[in-house]
N, C-alpha and C positions, 0 to 999 in steps of 0.2 A: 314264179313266186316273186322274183325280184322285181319283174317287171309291176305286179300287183302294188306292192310295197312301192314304189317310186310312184305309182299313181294318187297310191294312198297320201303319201307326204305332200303330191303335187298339188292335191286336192285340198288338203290342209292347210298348205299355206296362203292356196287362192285367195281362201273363205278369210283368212286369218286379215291378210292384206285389204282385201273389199271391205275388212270389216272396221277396218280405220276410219274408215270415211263415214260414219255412223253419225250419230247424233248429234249436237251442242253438249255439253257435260259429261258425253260420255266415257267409260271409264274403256284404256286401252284394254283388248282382248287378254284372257290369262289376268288381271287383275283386279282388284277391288275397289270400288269405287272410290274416291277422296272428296272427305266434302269441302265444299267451298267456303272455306271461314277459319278464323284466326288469324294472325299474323306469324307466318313461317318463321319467319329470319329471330323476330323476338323469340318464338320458344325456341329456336334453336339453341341461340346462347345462353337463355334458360334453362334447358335441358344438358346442356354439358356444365355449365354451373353445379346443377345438383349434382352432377356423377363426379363432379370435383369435391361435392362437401361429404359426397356418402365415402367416396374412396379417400379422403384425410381424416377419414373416423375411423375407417378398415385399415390403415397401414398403421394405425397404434395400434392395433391388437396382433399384426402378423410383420414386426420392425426385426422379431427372429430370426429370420429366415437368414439374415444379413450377419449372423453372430453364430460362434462357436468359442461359447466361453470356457476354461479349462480352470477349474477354481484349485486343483492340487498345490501348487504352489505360486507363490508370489511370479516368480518368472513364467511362468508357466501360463498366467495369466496373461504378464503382461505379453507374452507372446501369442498368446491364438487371438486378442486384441489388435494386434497390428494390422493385420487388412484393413479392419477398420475406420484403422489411425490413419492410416495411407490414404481411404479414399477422401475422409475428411481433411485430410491436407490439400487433395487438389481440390474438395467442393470450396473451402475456402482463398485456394489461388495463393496458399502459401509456398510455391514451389521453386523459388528461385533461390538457387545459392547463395548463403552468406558469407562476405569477405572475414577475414579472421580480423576478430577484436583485439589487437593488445593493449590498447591504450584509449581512456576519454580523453576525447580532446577539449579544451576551454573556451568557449564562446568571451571572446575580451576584446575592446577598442580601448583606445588612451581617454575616451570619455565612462565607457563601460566594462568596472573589473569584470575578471572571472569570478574570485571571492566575493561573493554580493549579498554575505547576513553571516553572523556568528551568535551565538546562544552559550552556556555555559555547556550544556552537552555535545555540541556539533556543528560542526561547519556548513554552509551552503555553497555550492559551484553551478554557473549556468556552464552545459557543457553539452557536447555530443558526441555521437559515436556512429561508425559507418552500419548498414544494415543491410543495404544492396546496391549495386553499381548505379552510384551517382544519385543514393537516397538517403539520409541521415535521421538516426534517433535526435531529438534534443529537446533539452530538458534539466531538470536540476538533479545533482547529486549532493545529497546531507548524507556528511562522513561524523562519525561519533568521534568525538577527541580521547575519549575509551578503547579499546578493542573490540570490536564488534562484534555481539551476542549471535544476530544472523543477517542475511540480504534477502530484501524484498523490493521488488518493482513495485510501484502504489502507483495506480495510474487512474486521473483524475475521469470525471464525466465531461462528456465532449464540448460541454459546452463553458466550460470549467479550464481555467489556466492549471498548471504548473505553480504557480504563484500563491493563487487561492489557496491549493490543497496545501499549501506549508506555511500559511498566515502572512504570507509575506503581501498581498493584496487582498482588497475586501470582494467577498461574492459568496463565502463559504462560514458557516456559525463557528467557533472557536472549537466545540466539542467535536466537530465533523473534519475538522482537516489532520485526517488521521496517516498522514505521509509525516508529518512532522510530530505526530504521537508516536507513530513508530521508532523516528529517531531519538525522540525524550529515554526511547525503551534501550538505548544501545546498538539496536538497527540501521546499518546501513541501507540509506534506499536512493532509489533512482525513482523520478517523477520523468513521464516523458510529455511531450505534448502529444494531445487526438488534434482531428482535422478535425475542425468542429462545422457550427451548422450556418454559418452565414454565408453569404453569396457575392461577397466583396471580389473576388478575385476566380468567378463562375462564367470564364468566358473567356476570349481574346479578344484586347484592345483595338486591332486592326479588321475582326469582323462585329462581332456584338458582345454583349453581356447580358446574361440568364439570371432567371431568379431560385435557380436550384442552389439546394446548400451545396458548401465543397464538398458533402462526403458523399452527396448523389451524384456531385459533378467528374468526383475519382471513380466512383462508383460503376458507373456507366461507360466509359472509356474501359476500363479495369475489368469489367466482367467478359467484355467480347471478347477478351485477349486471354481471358483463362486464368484470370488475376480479379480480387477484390480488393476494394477498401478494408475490409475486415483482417485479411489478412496480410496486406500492405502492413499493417498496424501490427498484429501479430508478431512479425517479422520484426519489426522494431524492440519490442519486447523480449523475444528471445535472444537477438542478436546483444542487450543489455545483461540477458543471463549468461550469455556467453562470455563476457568481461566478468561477470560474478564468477562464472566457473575457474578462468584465469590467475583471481586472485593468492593469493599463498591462504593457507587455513582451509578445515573442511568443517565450513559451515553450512548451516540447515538454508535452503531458500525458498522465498514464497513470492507468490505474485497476490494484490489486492486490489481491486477495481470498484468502482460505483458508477452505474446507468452505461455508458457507451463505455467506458470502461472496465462496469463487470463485465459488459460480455467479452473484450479482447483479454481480460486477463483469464475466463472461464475459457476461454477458445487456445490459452496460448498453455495454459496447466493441460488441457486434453489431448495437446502436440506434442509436449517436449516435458519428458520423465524425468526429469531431474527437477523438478517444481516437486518440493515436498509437500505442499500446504497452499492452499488458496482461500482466497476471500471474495466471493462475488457477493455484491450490495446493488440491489437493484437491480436485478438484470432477472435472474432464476426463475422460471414457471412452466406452466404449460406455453406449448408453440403451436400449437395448433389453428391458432387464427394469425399466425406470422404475413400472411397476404396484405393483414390491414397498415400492418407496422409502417414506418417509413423505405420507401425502396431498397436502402441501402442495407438494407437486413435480408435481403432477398437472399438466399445460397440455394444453389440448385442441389436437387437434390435430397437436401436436407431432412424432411419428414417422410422418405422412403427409407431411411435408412436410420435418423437420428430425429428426439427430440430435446430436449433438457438431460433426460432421465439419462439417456443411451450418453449421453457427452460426456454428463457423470462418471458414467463406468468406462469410459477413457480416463480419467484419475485415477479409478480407486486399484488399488489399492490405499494411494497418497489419499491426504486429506481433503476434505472440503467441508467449508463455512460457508451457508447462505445465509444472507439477510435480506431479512424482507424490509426492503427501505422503500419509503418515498421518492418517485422518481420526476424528472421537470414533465410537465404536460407539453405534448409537442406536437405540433400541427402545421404539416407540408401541404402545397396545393400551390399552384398559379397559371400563369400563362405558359411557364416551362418548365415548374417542381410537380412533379409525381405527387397524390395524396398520398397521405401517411399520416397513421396518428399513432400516439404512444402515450400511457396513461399508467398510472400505480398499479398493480392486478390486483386484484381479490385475492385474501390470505388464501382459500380456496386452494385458486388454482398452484400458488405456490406451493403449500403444504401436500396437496397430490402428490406433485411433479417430484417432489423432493420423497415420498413414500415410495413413489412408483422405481426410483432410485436404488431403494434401499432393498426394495424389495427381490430384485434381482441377485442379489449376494444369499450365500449361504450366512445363517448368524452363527455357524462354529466354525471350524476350519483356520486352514492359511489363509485365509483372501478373505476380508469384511470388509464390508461397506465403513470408510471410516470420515464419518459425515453430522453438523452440526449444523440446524435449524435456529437461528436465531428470529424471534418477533417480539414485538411490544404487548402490552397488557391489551386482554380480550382480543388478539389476532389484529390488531392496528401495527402499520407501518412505524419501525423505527429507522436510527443511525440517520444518513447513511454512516458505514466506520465508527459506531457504537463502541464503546466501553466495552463490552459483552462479546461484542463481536470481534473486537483486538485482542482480548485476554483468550478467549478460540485459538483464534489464530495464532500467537505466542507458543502457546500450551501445545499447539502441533509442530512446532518450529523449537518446540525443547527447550523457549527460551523462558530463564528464571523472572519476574516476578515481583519484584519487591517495589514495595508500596511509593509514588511520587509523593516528593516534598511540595506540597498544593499545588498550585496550575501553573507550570514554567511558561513565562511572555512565548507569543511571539516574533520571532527575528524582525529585523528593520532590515530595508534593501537597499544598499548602500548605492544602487545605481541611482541614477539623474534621467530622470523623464522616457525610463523603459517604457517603449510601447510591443506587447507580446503581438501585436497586430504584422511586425515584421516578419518575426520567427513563424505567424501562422503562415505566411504567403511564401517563404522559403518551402514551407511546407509542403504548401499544398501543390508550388511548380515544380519538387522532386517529383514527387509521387504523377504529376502530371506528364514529364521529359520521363519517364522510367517508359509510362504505357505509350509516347508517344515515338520511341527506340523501340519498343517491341514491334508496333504496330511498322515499320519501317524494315524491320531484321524479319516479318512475319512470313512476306513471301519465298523467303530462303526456308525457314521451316518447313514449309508445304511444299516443296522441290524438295527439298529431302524424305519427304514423305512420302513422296509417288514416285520420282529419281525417273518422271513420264518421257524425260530423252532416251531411255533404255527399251524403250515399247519396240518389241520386234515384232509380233505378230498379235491381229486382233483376239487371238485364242487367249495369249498371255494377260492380254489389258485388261480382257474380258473379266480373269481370275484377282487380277489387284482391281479393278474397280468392285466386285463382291464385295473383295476383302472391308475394301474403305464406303462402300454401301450401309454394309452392317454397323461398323462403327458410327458414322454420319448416323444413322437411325437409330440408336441406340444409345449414344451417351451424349449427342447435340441436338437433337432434332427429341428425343425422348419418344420412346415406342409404346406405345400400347397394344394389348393383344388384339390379334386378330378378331376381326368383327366375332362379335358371338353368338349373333341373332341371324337367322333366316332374314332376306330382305322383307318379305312381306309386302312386295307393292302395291300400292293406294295411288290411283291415278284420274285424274279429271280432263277433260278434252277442254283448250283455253283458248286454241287460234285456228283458224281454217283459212286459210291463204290459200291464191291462186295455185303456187307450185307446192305447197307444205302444209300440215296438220300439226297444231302444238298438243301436249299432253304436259301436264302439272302431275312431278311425281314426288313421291315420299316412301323413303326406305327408312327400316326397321337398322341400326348395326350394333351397337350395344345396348341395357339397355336403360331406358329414357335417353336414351339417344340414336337421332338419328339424320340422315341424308334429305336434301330435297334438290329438285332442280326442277330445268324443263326441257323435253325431249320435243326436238322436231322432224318429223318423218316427210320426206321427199313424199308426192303424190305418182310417181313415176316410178317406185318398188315393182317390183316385178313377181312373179309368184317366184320362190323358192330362189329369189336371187338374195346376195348376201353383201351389205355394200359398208365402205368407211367409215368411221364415226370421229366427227371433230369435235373433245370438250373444249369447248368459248368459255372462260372462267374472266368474271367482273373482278374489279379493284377496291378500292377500300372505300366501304358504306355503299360500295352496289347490290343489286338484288339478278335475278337469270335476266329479270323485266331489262336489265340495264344493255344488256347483250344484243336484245333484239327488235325494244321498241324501234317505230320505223317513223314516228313523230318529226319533223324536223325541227320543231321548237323545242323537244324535249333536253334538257342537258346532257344526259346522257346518251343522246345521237349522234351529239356534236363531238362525245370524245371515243365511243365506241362506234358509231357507224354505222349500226344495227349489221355488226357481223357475222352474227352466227342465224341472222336470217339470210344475209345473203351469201354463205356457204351451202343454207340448206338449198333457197334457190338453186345451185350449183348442181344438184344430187347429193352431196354429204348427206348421213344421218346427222345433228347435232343435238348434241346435250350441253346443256347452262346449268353448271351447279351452282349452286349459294356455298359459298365458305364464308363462315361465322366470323368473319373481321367486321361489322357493323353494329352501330347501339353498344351501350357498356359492354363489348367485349374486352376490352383492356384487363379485366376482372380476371378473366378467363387466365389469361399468360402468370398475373399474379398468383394466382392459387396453383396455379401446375404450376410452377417451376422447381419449387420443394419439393415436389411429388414427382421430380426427376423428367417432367413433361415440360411441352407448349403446348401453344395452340396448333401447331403444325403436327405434331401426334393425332390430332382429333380430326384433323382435315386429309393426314393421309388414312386414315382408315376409313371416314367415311368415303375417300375415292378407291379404297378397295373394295369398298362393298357395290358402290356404282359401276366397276370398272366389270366386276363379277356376274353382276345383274346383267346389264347390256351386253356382255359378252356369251350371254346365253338367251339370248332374246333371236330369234328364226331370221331376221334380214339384217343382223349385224354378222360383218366380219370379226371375231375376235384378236383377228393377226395385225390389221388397221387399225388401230386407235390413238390418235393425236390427241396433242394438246395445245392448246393456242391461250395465251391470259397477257393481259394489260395490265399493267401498275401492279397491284398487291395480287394480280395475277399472274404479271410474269412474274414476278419474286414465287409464286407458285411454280411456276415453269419449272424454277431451277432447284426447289426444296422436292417435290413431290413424284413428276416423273421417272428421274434419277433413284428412287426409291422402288419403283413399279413397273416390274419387267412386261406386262401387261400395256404400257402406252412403249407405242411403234417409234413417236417420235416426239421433238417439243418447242413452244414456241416461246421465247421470252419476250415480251412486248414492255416499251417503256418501265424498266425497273433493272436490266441488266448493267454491271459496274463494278469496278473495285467496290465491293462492299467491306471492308473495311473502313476505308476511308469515308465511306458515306457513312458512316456508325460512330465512327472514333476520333476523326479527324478533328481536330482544335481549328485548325488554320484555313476551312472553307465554309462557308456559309452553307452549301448542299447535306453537310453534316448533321446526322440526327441529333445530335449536341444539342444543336439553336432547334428543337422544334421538342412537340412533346408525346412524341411516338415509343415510348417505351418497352413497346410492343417487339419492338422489331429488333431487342438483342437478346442474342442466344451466347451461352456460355460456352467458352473456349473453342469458338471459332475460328476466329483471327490466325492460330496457328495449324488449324486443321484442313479448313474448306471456302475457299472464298469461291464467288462466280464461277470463276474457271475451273475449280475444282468440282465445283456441283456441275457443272456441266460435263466435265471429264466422267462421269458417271453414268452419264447416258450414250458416250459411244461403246459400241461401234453404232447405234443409234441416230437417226441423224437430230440435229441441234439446231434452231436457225434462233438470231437476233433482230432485232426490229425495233428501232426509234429515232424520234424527229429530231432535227437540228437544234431545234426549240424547244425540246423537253427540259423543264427546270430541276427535273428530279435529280439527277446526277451531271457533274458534266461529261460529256461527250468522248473527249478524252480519258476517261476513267473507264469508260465501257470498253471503247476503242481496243487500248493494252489490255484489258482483262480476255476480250474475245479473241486478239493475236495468240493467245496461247491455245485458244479451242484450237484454229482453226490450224495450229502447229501438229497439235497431238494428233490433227484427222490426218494431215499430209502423212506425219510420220507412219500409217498406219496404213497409208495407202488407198485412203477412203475422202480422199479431200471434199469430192462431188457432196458428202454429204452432212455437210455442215455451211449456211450462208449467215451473211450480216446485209442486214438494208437500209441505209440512209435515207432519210426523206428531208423534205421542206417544211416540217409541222413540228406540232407541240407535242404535249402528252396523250396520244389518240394513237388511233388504229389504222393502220395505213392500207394495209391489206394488197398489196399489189405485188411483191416478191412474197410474200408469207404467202399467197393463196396460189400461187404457182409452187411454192415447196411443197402444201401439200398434196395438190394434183400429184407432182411428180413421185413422193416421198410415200401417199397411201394408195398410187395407183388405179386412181378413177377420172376420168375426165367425162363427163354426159354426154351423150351421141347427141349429134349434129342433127 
């Protein structure tokens, strides 16, 4: 019987194998045909497009899942809310300790007082205050020459002085500089300065200068580190309530913001509970198209867990005032500004957002939504910092009332030729020197993380790489579920070569989404033998075409080599998948990042559906499978394998390096700083997983490197030290043999000469002689 059976299979796979060698077009055996038409690559990134717009419609209906609200009492509330406080604290990057406030201190030279405007009700001070190591709030403080009714932070729109909002400079209508309304009212307040949106100081002088605003330029440094602009600012803001909290007397305090400001003062009431009352002007609405906004609104995460509505209910019980203001029109874009645009919303959507709010509260009980819509007649934009909207505010701040004696001037600035152009660049090289001490202190983080000198046995490493697997895949890298669809292969025959057969495939994994590549089968299969399989993965704005055209005019000869044709020559099986970095994919990283995702979610899932597929196909080995990628494929190398117990081993081609420094780095040109690859940063990396780390992932695994002396991608020495540490943790481990680096004499290309003996040696096939 067994012998039957063994016939049977033998028989099977003859026919199976003979039957490759079939027709022109035809479709690999066991599969359906694929016709020949359309442009792959485009509906790819179209196709994951849509499942990004269908699933940011589906996560406002199921944002629950993230909440266990307890509305019994006030505390009670604000305690089963705390998770969600917490995680918003780090999706904002507000998570460094504040030094204690006890004192503002006076911004003064012998040309510029501190005292710089007086009014019959209150004095003006240009001043500051610490916020985090070696970062400062500053800004004005108007003290009532009365007793102080309450304290509120009034913090201007970014593109708005300090000065404006309290009349002391022109930029802002009389009725709108409602910092200095506040104080008319007996209010102490603090005006801080935002980083605003110019580009004056977007760069280093010793390499270039960019035309990203400062808050894209902190922005992007700040996110890979597990920090944002948003909450850099943040930070500033409570660290000023923290001086309010300081003072003698138990007065009511509020935060009031308009445009980049309501959103830091709406983000810093949803932090920190001691904010009685808030005033957000211009910011409040639906977020669900937050992709188009400007980058620096980016928060990962965000609309998995939070919209508007959900931030809300981090106040409430405390108050809220929205005003639907008029906001500045604002339009990013260049040779190295990220687009972004930003425009008034439709009453609309405000008015929803602010229902959908409310709606979440029971309307009896301990715990109501205690919340005030301000708008203009027929649903037009007012204020911003409206009449309407201050007497709100007041009213929730306990404070009394009584009627001004007509319209008090305002102050004169008693400085000499203040330019706030100084205090912005003070600014913006704190916040600059903060992420660039992180980025510096970061590799000490991540040694504490893994403590990988402690590795005694592969068994052990084996259990802290899961550990830090799962994490990496899950809160950096952002996970999507396991494919959900049958593959479904759809195949066309595309090349017939001397030694190899191509097929054109297309897998089914979620759905309207799905895998493509192209599979090349050795002519020299044998019946029921089972042999290696090397995925060739292309770089950025390549196609599988780029892996294995054998053209030698082609460009893509010149930097790929046609290598995964001549692996297949070799005997390998290979496979050329398409990863969707080509054509407005930039889109794609925009809309998942709120949704907790990348692009790299989409890419390792569809290599788990491929990896599954060919791993059940009759002359693959499923125990062999490599990976071999160039540029934005070895940056694949080191995101995706390390993910995928299923590939044997991995190969990082041209793209291996301190990746931090290549992401963050101010001080070198190689830095994605100077270019406009925005693509390529992920949140809170920097302290978790660089190179070495993602590599430390895939032992006991073997790991190899590969790049030219002249590749301009990174320098040399960045790689260098980052692979000293692989190839530490394999010694220590006792496995050295299985991790290499290979130097060559070339540029950005494939050198294939130590790579293609690793994987001889590493998947255990070499072709009979």
């Amino acid at each position: 019987m067994h012998r039957f059976l063994r016939l049977v299979c033998f028989v099977c796979a003859f026919w199976f194998v003979c039957a490759l060698w079939g027709q022109q077009n035809a479709a690999l055996p066991g599969t359906r045909p694929l016709p020949a038409e359309g442009d792959l690559s485009h509906e790819m990134v179209e196709a994951i497009d849509g499942f990004l717009e269908r699933e940011t419609a589906r996560l406002l209906t199921v944002r629950q899942r993230h909440w266990s609200r307890d509305f019994s009492s006030a505390g009670a509330y604000t305690a089963s809310v705390q998770p969600n406080r917490d995680r918003f604290r780090r999706y904002v990057g507000a998570v460094d300790t504040r030094p204690p406030v006890r004192a503002l201190e006076f911004v003064a030279s012998t040309a510029s007082p501190a005292d710089i405007a007086e009014t019959d009700e209150y004095n003006v001070y240009a001043v500051r205050w610490p916020a985090l190591d070696g970062v400062w709030g500053e800004g004005l403080l108007l003290q009532p020459k009365g007793k102080a009714v309450a304290r509120v932070v009034a913090i201007p729109e970014g593109d708005h002085t300090p000065e404006m909002l309290v009349g002391l400079a022109k930029g802002i209508a009389p009725e709108a500089q409602f910092a200095r309304r506040l104080a008319e009212r007996g209010v102490e307040v603090i005006v801080p300065a935002l980083i605003d949106r110019a580009s004056k100081w977007s760069g280093n002088p010793a390499v270039m200068h960019t035309d990203k605003p400062h808050r894209e330029w902190v922005y992007l440094q700040a996110y890979q580190m597990g920090r944002h602009i948003v909450g850099y600012e943040v930070q500033k803001v409570l660290a000023a309530i923290d001086w309010f909290a300081s003072r003698p007397g138990a007065l009511r305090t509020g935060v009031a913001g308009y445009g980049e400001g309501g959103l830091i003062a709406f983000y810093a009431a949803a932090l920190d509970t001691r904010v009685d009352a808030v005033l957000v002007s211009g910011y409040f609405e639906s977020r669900q198209r937050v992709w188009q906004e400007p980058i620096y609104r980016n928060v990962w995460g965000l609309l998995d867990e939070f919209g508007d509505a959900e931030i809300a209910g981090l106040i409430a019980p405390r108050a809220l005032v929205v005003e639907h203001a008029p906001v500045p029109s604002v339009h990013h874009g260049g040779k190295f500004a990220a687009p972004g645009v930003w425009r008034t919303p439709a009453v609309d959507s405000v008015r929803g957002e602010f229902e959908r709010a409310r709606a979440m509260f029971p309307r009896d009980g301990p715990v109501r939504f205690r919340g005030r819509l301000i708008e203009g007649a027929r649903g037009q934009p007012t204020g911003p910092g409206s009449a309407e909207a201050l007497a709100v505010l007041l009213d929730f701040l306990e404070v009394p009332r009584p009627p001004l004696r007509g319209s008090p001037p305002a102050p004169a600035d008693r400085r000499q030729n203040f330019d706030p152009g100084e205090r912005q660049k003070r600014q913006v090289e704190q916040l600059v020197e903060h992420v660039q001490k992180l980025l510096r202190l970061a590799e000490y983080k991540r040694r504490d993380r893994w403590n990988a000198d402690q590795a005694v046995s592969v068994a052990q490493w084996e259990a802290l790489a899961a550990r830090n697997r799962e994490y990496f895949w899950n809160e950096v890298v952002g996970r999507m579920p396991d494919p959900s669809l049958p593959p479904n292969p759809r195949t066309r025959k595309i090349r017939d070569r001397a030694k190899w057969v191509g097929y054109e495939v297309v897998l089914d994994v979620w759905p309207g989404v799905f895998a493509w590549g192209y599979l090349l089968l050795p002519k020299d299969l044998q019946p029921g033998e089972r042999r290696p399989v090397v995925i060739c993965q292309h770089g950025l704005e390549g196609l599988p075409e780029s892996v294995i055209t054998e053209d030698p005019d082609h460009r893509d000869f010149r930097v790929y080599r046609a290598f995964a044709a001549r692996l297949a020559e070799r005997g390998f099986i290979v496979y050329a998948p398409h990863n969707p970095y080509r054509g407005d994919f930039r889109k794609l990283q925009r809309k998942a990042n709120p949704l907790k995702k990348s692009l790299f979610s989409f890419i390792a899932g569809q290599h788990q559906q491929t990896l599954e597929w060919l791993a059940g196909l009759p002359f693959v080995d499923p125990a062999r499978i490599g990976f071999y990628g160039l540029s934005y494929g070895g940056r694949t190398a080191v995101y995706v394998p390390p993910l995928l117990n299923r590939y044997a081993l991995s190969i990082s081609s041209g793209n291996f390096a301190d990746w931090m420094k290549k992401r963050a780095s101010v001080d070198d040109r190689h830095s994605g700083l100077y270019g406009n690859q925005v693509d390529l940063y992920d949140f809170d990396l920097g302290e978790t997983y660089n190179h070495a780390e993602m590599a430390w992932m895939m032992a006991p695994r073997p790991f190899m490197v590969e790049r030219g002396h002249r590749d301009d991608v990174a320098l040399e020495e960045w790689g260098d030290y980052e692979y000293s540490k692989v190839r530490r943790l394999y010694g220590l481990l006792g496995i050295p043999e299985r991790t290499a680096i290979e130097h060559f004499n070339g540029a950005h290309e494939i050198n294939g000469i130590g790579t293609f003996e690793f994987l001889h040696r590493h998947l255990g096939w070499r072709k009979p002689q």
